[in-house]
Every structure is written in C-alpha cells, then in structure tokens.
MARDO-954875 format. One record per residue (C-alpha): residue number from 1; x, y, z; residue in three letters. Coordinates in nm, 4 decimals, padded with zeros to 6 digits, always signed. Example, Ala and Ser with C-alpha at 12.3 -4.5 7.8 and 13.67 -1.06 7.14 Angstrom:
BEGIN
1 +01.2300 -00.4500 +00.7800 ALA
2 +01.3670 -00.1060 +00.7140 SER
// end
This chain:
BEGIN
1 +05.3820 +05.6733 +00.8921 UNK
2 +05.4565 +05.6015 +00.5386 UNK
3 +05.5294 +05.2192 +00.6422 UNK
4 +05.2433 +05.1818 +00.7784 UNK
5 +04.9284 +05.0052 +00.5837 UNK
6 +04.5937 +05.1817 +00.5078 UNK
7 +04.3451 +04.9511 +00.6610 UNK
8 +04.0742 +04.9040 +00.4256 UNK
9 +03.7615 +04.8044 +00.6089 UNK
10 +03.5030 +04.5489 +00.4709 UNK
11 +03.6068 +04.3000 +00.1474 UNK
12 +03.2834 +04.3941 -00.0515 UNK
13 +03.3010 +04.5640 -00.4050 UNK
14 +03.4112 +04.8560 -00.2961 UNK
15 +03.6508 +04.7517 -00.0636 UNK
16 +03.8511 +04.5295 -00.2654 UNK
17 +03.8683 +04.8218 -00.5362 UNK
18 +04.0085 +05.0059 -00.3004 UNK
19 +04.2825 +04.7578 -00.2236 UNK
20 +04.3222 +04.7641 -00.5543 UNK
21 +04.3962 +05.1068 -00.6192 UNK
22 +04.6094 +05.1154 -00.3618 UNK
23 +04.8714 +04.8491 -00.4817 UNK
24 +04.8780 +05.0088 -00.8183 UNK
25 +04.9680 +05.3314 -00.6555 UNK
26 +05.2385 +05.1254 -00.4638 UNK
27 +05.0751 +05.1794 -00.1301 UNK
28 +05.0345 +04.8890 +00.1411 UNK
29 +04.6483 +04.8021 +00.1886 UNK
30 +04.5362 +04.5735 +00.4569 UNK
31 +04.1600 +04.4698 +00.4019 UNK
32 +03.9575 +04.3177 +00.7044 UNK
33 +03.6464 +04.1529 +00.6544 UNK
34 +03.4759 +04.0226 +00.9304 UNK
35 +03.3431 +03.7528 +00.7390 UNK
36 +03.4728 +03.4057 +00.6333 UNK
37 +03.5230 +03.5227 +00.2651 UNK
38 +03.4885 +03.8178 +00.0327 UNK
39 +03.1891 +03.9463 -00.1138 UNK
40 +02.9662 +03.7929 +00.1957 UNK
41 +02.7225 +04.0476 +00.1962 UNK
42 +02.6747 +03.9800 -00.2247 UNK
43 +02.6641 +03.6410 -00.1631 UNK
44 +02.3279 +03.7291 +00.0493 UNK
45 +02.1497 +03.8425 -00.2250 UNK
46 +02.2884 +03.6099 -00.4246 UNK
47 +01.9647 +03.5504 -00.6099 UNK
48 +01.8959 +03.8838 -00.6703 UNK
49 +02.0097 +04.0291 -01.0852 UNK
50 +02.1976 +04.3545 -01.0697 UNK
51 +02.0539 +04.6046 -01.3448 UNK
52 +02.4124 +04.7177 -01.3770 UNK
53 +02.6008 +04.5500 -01.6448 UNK
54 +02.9261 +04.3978 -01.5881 UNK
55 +03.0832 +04.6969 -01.7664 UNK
56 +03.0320 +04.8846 -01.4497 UNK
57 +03.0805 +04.6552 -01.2117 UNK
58 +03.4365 +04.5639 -01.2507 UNK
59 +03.6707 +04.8576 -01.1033 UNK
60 +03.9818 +04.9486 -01.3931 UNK
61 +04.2097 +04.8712 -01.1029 UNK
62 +04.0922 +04.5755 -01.0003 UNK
63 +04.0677 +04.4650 -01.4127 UNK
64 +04.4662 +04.5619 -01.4409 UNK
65 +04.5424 +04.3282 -01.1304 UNK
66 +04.3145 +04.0569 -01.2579 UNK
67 +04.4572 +04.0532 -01.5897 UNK
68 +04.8143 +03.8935 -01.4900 UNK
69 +04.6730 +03.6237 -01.3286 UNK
70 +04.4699 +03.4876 -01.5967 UNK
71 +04.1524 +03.5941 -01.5168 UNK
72 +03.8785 +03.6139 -01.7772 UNK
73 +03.6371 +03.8876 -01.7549 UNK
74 +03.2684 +03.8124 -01.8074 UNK
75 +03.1272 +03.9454 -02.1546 UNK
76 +03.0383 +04.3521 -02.0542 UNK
77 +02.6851 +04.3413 -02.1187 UNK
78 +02.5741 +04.0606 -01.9200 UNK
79 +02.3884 +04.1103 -01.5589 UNK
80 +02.5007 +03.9204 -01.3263 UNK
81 +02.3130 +03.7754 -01.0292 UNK
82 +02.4739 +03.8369 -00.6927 UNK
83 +02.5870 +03.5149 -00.6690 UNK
84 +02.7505 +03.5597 -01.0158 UNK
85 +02.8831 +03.8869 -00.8936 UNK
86 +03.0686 +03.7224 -00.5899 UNK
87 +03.2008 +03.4071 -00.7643 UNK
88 +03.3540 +03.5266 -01.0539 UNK
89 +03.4754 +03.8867 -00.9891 UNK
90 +03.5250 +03.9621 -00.6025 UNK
91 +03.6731 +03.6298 -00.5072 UNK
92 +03.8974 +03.6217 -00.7135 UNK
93 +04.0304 +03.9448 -00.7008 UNK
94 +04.0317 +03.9014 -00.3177 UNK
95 +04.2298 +03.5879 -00.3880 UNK
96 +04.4635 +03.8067 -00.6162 UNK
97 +04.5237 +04.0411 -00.3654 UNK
98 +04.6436 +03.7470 -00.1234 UNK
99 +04.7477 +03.8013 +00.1861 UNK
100 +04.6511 +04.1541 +00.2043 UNK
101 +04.2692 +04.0229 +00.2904 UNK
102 +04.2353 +03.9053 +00.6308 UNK
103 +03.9154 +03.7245 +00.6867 UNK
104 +03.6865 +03.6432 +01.0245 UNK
105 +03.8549 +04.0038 +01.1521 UNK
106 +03.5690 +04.2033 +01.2621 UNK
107 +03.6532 +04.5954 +01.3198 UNK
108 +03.5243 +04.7273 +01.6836 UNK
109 +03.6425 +05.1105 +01.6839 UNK
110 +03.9243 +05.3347 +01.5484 UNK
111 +04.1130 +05.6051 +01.7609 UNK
112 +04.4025 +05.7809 +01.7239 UNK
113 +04.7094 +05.6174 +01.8876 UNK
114 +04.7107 +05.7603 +02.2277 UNK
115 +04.4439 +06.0085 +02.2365 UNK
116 +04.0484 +06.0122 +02.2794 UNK
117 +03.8337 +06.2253 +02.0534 UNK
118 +03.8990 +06.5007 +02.3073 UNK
119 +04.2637 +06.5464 +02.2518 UNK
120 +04.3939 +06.7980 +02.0081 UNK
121 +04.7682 +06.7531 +01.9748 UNK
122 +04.9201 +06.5256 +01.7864 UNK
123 +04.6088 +06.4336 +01.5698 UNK
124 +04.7849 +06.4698 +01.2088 UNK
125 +05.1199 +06.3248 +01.3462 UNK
126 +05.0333 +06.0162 +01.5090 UNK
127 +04.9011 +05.7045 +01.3218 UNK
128 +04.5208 +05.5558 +01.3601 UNK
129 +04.5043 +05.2016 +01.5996 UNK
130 +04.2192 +05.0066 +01.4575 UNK
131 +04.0747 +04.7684 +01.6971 UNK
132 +03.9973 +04.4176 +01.5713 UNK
133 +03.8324 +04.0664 +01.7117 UNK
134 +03.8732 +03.7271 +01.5391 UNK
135 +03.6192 +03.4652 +01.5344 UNK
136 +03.7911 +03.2912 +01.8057 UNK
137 +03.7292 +03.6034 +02.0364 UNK
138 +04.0674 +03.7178 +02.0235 UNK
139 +04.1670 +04.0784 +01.9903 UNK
140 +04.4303 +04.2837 +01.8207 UNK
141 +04.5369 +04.6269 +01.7813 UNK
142 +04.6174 +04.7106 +01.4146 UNK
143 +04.8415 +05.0413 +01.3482 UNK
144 +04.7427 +05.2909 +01.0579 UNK
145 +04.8650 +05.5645 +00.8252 UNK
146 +04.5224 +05.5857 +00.7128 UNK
147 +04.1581 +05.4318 +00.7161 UNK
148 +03.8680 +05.3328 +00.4548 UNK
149 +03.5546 +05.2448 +00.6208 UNK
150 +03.3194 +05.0592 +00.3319 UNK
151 +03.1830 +04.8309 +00.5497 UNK
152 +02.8503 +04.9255 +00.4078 UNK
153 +02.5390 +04.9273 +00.5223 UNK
154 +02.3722 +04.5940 +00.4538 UNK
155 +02.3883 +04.5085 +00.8591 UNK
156 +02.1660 +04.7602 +00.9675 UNK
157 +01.8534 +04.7791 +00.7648 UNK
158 +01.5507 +05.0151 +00.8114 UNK
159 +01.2929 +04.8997 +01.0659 UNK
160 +00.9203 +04.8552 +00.9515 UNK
161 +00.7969 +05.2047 +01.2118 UNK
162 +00.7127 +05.4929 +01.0060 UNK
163 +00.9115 +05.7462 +01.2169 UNK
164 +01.2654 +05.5258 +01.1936 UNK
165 +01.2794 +05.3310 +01.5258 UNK
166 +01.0949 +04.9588 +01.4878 UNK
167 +00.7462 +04.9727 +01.5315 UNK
168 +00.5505 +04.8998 +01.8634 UNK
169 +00.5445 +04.4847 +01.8445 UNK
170 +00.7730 +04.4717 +01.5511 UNK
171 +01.0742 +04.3356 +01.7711 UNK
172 +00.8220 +04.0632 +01.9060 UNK
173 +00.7066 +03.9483 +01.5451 UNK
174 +01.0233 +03.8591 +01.4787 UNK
175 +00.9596 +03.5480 +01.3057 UNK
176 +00.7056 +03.6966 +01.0724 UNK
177 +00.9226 +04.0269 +00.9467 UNK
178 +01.2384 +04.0016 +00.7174 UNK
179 +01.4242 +04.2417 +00.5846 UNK
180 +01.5655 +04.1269 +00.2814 UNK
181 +01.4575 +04.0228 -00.0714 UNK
182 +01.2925 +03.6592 -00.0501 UNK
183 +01.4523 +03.4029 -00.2527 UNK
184 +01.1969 +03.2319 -00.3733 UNK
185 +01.3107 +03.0108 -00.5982 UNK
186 +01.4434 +02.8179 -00.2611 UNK
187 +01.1772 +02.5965 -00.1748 UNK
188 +01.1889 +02.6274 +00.2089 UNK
189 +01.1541 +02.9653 +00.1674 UNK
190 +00.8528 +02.9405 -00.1115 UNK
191 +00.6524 +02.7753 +00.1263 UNK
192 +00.7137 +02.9995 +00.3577 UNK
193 +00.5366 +03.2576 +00.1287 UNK
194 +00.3178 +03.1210 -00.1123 UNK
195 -00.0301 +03.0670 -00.0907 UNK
196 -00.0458 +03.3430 +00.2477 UNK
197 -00.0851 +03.7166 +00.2908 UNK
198 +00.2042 +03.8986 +00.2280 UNK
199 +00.2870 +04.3020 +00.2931 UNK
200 +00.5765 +04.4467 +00.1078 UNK
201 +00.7159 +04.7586 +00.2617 UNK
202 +00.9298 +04.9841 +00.0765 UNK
203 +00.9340 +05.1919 -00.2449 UNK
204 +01.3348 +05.1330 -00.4083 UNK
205 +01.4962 +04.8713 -00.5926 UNK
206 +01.4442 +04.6246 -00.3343 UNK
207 +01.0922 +04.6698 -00.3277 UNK
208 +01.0195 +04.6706 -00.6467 UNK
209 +01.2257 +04.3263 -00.7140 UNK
210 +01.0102 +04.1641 -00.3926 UNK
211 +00.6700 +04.2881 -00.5889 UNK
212 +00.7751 +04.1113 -00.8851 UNK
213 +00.8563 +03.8169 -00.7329 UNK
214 +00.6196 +03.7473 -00.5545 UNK
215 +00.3448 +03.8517 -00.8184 UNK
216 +00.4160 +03.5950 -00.9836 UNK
217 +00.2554 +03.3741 -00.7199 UNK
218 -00.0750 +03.5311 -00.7723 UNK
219 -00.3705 +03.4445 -00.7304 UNK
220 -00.2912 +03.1873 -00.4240 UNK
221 -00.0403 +03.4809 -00.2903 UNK
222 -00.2151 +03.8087 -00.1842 UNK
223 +00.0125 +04.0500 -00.2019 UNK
224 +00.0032 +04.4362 -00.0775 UNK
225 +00.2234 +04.6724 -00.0658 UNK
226 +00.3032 +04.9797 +00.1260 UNK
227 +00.3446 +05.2997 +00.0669 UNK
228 +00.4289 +05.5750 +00.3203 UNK
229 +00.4153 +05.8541 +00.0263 UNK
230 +00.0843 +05.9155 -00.0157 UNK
231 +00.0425 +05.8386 -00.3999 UNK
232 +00.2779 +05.6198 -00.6124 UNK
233 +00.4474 +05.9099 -00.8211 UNK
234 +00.7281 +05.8540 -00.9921 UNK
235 +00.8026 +05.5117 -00.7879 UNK
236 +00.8139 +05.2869 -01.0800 UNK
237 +01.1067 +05.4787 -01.2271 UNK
238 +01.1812 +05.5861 -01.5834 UNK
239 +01.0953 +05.3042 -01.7868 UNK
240 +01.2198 +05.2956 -02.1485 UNK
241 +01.4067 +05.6805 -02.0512 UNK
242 +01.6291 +05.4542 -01.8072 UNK
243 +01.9640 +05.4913 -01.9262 UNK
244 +01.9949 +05.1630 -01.7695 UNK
245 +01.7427 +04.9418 -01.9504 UNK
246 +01.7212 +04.6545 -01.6502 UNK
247 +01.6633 +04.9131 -01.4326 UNK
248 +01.3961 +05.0690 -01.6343 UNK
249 +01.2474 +04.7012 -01.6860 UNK
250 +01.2187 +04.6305 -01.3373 UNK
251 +00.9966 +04.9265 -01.2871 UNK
252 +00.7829 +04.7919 -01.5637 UNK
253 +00.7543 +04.4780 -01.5116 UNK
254 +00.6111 +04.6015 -01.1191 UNK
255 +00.4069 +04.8623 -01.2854 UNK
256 +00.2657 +04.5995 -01.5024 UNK
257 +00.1944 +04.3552 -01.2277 UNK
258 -00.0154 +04.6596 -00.9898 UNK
259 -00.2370 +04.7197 -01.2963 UNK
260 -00.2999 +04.3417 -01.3399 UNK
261 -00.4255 +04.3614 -01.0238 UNK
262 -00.1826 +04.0956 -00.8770 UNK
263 -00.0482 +04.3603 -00.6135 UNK
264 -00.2806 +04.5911 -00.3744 UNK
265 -00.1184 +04.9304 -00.3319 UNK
266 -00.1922 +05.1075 -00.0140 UNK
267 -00.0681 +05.4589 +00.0172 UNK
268 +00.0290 +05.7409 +00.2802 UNK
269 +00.0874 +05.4274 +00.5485 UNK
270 +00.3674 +05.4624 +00.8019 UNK
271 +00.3428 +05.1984 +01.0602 UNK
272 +00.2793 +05.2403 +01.4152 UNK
273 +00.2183 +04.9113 +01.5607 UNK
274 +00.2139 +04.5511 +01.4910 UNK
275 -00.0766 +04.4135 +01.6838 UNK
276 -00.0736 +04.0068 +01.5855 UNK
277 -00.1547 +04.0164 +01.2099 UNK
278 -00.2752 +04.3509 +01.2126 UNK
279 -00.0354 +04.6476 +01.0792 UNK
280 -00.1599 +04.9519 +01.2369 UNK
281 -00.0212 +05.3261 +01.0914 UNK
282 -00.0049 +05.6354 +01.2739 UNK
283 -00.3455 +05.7537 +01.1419 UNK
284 -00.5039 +05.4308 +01.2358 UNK
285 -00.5143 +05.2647 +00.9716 UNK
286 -00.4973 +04.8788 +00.9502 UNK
287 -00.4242 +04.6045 +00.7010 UNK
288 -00.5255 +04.2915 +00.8612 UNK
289 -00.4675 +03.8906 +00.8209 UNK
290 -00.1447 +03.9427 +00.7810 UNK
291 +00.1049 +03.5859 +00.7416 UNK
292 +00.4311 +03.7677 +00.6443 UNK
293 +00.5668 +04.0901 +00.6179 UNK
294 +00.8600 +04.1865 +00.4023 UNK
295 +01.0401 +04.5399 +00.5083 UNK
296 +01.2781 +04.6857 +00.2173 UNK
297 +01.3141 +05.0517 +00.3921 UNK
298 +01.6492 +05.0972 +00.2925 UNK
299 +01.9520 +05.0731 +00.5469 UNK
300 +02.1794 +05.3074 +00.7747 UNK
301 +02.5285 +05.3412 +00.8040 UNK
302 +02.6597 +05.1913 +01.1490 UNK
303 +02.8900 +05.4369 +01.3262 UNK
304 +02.8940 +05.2861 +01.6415 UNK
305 +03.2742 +05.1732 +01.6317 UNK
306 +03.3649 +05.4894 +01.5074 UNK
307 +03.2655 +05.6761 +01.8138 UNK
308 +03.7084 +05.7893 +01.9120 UNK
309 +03.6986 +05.9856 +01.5201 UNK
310 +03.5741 +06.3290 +01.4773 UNK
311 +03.3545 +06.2737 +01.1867 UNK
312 +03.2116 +06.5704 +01.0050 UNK
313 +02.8686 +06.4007 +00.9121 UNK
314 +02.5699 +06.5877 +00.7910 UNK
315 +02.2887 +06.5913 +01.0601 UNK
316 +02.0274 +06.4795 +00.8098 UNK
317 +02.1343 +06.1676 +00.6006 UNK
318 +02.4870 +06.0698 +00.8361 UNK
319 +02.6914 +06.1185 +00.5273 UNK
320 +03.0132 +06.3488 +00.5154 UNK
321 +02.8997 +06.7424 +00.5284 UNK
322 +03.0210 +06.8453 +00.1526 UNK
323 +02.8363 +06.5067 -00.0061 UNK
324 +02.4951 +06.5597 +00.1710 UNK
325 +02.3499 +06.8671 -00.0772 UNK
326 +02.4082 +06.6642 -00.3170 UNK
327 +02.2898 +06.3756 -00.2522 UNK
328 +01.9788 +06.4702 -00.0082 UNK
329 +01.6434 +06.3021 -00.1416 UNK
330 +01.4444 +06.5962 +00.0316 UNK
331 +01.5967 +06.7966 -00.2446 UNK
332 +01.7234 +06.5853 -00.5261 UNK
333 +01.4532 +06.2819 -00.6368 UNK
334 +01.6072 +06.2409 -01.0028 UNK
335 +01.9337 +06.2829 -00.7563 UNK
336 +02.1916 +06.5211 -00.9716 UNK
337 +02.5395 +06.5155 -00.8216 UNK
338 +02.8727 +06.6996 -00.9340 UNK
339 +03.1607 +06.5204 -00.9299 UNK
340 +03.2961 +06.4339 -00.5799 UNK
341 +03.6037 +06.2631 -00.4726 UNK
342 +03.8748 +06.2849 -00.1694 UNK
343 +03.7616 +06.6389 -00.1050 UNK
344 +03.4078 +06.5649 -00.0271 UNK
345 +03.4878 +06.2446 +00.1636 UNK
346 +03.7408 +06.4168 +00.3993 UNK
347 +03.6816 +06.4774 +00.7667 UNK
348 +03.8490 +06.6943 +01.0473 UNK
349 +03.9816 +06.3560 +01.1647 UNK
350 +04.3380 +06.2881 +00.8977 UNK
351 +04.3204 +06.0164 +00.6820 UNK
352 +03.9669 +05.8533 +00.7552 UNK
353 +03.7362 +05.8014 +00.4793 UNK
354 +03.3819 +05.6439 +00.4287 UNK
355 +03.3689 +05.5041 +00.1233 UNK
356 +03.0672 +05.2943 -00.0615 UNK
357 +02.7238 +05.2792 +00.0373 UNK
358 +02.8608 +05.4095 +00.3665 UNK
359 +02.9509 +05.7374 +00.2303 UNK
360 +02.5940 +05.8341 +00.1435 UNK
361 +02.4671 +05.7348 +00.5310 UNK
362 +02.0555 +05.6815 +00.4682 UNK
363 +02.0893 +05.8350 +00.0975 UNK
364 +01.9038 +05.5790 -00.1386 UNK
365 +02.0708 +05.4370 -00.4867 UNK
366 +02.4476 +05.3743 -00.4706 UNK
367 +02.5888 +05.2503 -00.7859 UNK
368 +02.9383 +05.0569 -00.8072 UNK
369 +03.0823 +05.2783 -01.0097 UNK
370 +03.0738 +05.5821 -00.7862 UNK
371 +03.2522 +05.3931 -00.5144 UNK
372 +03.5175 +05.2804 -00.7794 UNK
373 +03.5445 +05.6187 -00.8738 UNK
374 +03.5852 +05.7579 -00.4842 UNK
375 +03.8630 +05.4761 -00.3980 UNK
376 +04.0526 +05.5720 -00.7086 UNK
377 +04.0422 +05.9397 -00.5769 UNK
378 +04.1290 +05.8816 -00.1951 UNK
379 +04.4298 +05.6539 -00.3489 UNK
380 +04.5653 +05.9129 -00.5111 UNK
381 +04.5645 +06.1242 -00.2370 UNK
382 +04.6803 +05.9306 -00.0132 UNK
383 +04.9663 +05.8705 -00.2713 UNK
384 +05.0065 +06.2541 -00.3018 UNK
385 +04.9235 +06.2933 -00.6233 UNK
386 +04.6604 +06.5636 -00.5620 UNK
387 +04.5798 +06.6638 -00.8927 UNK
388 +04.4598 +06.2951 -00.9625 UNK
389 +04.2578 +06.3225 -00.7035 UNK
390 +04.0809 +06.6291 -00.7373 UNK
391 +04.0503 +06.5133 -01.1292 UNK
392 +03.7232 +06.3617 -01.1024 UNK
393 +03.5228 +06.2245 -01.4098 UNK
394 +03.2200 +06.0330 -01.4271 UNK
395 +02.8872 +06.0270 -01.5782 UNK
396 +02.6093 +05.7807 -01.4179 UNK
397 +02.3060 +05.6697 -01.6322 UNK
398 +02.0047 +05.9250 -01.5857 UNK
399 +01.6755 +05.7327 -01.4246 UNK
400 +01.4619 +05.9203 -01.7200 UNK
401 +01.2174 +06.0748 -01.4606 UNK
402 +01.2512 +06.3385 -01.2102 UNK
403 +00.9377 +06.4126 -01.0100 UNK
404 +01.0106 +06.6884 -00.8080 UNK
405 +01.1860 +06.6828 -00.4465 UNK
406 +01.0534 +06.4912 -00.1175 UNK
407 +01.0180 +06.2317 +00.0450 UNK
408 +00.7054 +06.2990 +00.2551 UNK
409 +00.3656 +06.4417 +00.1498 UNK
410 +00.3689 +06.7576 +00.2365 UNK
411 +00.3050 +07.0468 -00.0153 UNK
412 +00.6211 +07.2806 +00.0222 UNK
413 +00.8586 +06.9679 -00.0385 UNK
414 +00.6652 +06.9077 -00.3684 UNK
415 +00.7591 +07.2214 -00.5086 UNK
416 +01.1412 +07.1567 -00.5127 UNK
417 +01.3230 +06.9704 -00.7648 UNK
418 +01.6179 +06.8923 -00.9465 UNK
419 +01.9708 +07.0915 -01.0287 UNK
420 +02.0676 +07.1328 -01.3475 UNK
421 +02.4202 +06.9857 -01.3549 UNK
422 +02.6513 +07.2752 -01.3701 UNK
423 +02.9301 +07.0994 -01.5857 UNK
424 +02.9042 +06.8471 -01.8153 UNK
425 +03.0623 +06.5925 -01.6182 UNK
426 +02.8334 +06.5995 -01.3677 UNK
427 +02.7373 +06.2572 -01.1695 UNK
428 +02.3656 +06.1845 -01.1280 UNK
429 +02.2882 +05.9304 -00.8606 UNK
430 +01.9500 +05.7741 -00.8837 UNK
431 +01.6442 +05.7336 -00.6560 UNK
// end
C-alpha cells in the first residue's frame, strides 16, 4: 500500500499541518475538505481574536514549506483574529500544498476495502476506501494506506438541554437560539441583539468572549448568563498566572464586567424546556422575557461516517481510550496531560487516526499546538520512523488556577484534583 495516499480529512489547522508533515517525510497526502476553501470553519469565527500568539499557531512543517515560496510569516507575538488566521497562514499553505487539497469533497464513511466492521481477515493487509460526495452530488471511492480524521468538531455543537440532547422547544425556537459567538460589530447582526434580553449559555472561551461582547452594550442590552455549575469557581480562569496573557485577559475583562453589574449570573441552571421566552431548568426554575439566546456548550465529535472502523473510543468523552485519563474534566480541571502522540491516538482499526479537536471527543480546550505536535507524530509513524514518533516533547502554557476536579456540583467530584506531571515535559491542556 505504500503508493497509496494517506487521506487527510478536513483542510483546517490541523489538517493542513498534517499534509504538511507528511510531504516533508516524503509521504503522499491527499486532503479533502468539504468546503469551497481552506480554513472554512476559521473563517466562521472570523471575528473572533485567538489568545494564542502566532508563535503557536504556525506548525514547523508547514513554516519549512511556506518558506520556499516566499511567504512572510506574521511578527510571533501578534494575535490574530480568525479571519487573520485563515487569510494569511492556512490559505496559503493550502495553496502551497496545491493539488494535494481537494475542495467541495465531503467525506461520508470509511471501511476497509472489502470487508464490514465484522470481518477479521485481512484488516492490516488491505487498504482503507474512503467514501466521498462533491457538491454536484457526485460520488467517489478514494483508496487508502492510511486515514487522519481532523474534521473537527465545529459542525456539531452542544445543544442548550442540561442533560445533552436539545431541550424540550429548543428545536422549535430555532430562530431565537445560535450557537456561535455573535459578531457584533456586523450591523445586521447588532440589531439583532442590542437593546433586547439576551441569555448566554456556557462557561469556556466562547462564553466568556460572548459576555464581553455583549457587555459592552449595557445598559440598553440585558444580559444574563448561565451557569449549570452551581457557583462560578474558577470560571474566569487564571488571570495574571495565565501563561498566556490574552487568555488570562479575557477572563478579566468578563470578571470585570459581572462585578460592574453589566452581566446577571445565574447559577446551578441546566435547561429543561423552552416555553416561548421563558427558559425553564430541571428544578423549575425560569428566566423569563427572553429575545435571544446564545448557547456556547462546547461541541462533539461526529462519528457518524465512521460507523465501518473499529474505533477504540473512551465511553465517557468519545476520545481514543489511552487519551481520555488524561484529558477527562471530571478529573483534571487545571487539565495536566503527559505527552501523547501516535501511541495514544491508535485504534484496533490500522492506520486510522483522529487528530485535532476531534481527538479529545467532548474534552474542552484544544490548543493548535497539540494537534501540530500529534500530526508530526502519526507522520513519523506512518513513515516508520518509530522512535520519532514515540519522541514526544511539548510544554503548553499553565491556566494559573486549578480548582479541583468536576464538572457537576456534587460533593465527591469536588474533592478530586489535579496530577502532578510526572516528567518534566509534561503537556497541560487547559479548561
């Protein structure tokens, strides 16, 4: 199968490193991106500043294959916007990598050439058949040597309902509900939002950038938010102990704009029902006169077309079994992770990764440079250079607070906590 390509799936950041990683180790990639151009799923957020600088959000691959075509990296301690991030890193190096990006290709399920998830034989010996459609409806079937899946998860956000399905009406308030940050700066969508009643659910990143936002349109804006933890903790983050100082800002600036009294918290509220412009929680409580509701619950990995692969995924969190522990926010909330790579990302089925945001299923957090850091370790494998692979170094910035385990409110998950890292080298991924 050596002739074969490995069919990289989704042209995001992660993607397109991986691409990259695989040329320099003289291996074929074939990217598919069911979109018109790279980056789509950036450019959605395009308004949105990354508290990542552009030091980590240009893979060392993906620099080296820039570089010869007279590309000019941005200055490493600017944040770009999403928009920024798109334009002037992952279009062009989708543009450098040519041909080997095929756009409008959406991926609809991966098997292994002539047998269904039941079969045993032949399973390391036989190449993967990836399954495409183009935009003009179509179809194709692509052969393998092996797959990366970092399609992401930015399809298949979190629903507003408390207990992980959409809440009771939430499918019928359609038009009311998004799921994304707000870009208010667009004037269709400022008057969509200023001067009404808006509820921001949520308690990451996302969240926190919405509440700043759209404090800024107080007093004529009421603004609550929602908490399903039942006290605000260590939500606001680190602040000036943020190893990454936007990061820690952001926090601030949200922590800043709750004791102002420009945002109304209200805690321990997991939705049950939306009942006209009333949110209803499981307890039966109610916020009422609402106009617009903004849900930032995080996202899930869509496995759907992956159904043929027998994927070793942890029954909690839909990541890979060996990257779970470490990643699992019932355990870790300051999130301390050792090193992982190839090994971790392996499953029974040969040659299939998840990669990216995918890899960590509903874990919160992902930073760039992980995924950079997992590409450059399945390359090498797939490469054979196994002691590349396995060689896995990489420190992420600490958030500066660690409040204990949990993610619900009950006592026994509040006495849990964070790992020591047992080597020095030892990744930390935020909450």
């Amino acid at each position: 199968m050596s002739d074969l390509p490995v069919v990289v799936v989704g042209a995001g950041p992660v993607g397109l490193a991986a691409a990259a990683e695989l040329v320099e180790r003289g291996l074929r990639p074939l990217v598919l991106e069911k979109a018109a151009q790279a980056g789509a799923a950036v450019a959605e957020w395009h308004h949105v500043r990354l508290f990542s600088p552009w030091s980590e959000l240009v893979d060392p691959a993906a620099h080296r294959l820039l570089a010869g075509t007279g590309w000019r990296r941005p200055a490493d301690a600017g944040y770009p916007t999403g928009a920024e991030w798109a334009s002037e890193y992952l279009r062009p190096l989708a543009d450098a990598l040519g041909e080997r990006v095929r756009y409008d290709t959406e991926v609809v399920g991966v098997a292994r050439r002539g047998r269904d998830r039941i079969v045993d034989a032949g399973r390391d010996t036989e190449p993967l058949t990836v399954h495409v459609r183009r935009a003009d409806g179509s179809e194709e079937r692509l052969t393998a040597r092996a797959v990366i899946d970092a399609s992401g998860t930015w399809g298949t956000p979190n629903p507003l309902g408390g207990d992980g399905l959409p809440a009771l009406g939430e499918t019928a308030a359609a038009d009311r509900i998004s799921y994304r940050v707000p870009d208010l700066t667009d004037e269709t969508v400022l008057a969509r939002y200023a001067g009404r009643h808006v509820v921001v659910a949520g308690s990451g990143h996302s969240a926190l950038t919405a509440l700043v936002a759209f404090a800024e349109l107080a007093p004529t804006t009421r603004v609550t938010w929602l908490l399903r933890r039942g006290a605000v903790g260590s939500t606001f983050g680190g602040g000036d102990a943020d190893q990454l100082p936007a990061r820690g800002a952001l926090g601030t600036r949200a922590e800043a704009a709750v004791d102002a009294g420009r945002v109304t918290v209200v805690t321990g509220f997991r939705t049950e029902r939306v009942e006209g412009r009333e949110l209803v929680s499981d307890k039966g409580d109610r916020v009422s006169d609402v106009d617009e509701t903004v849900v930032l619950t995080g996202f899930r990995p869509d496995l759907s077309w992956l159904s043929e692969l027998r994927l070793d995924l942890d029954a909690t969190l839909q990541a890979p079994v060996a990257l779970a522990p470490l990643i699992d926010p019932n355990v870790h909330s300051c999130g301390t992770v050792y090193p992982h790579g190839v090994t971790e990302l392996s499953h029974p089925e040969p040659n299939v990764f998840l990669a990216g945001m995918k890899s960590y299923g509903r874990a919160p957090t992902f930073l760039a440079m992980t995924g950079y850091e997992q590409v450059r370790s399945i390359a090498a494998a797939l490469a054979g250079d196994r002691e590349s692979a396995e060689r896995v170094e990489l420190v992420l910035p600490e958030t500066g607070v660690c409040g204990g385990a949990g993610v619900f409110d009950e006592p026994a998950a509040a006495q849990g906590g964070c790992c020591a890292p047992a080597e020095p080298q030892a990744l930390t991924v935020q909450r």
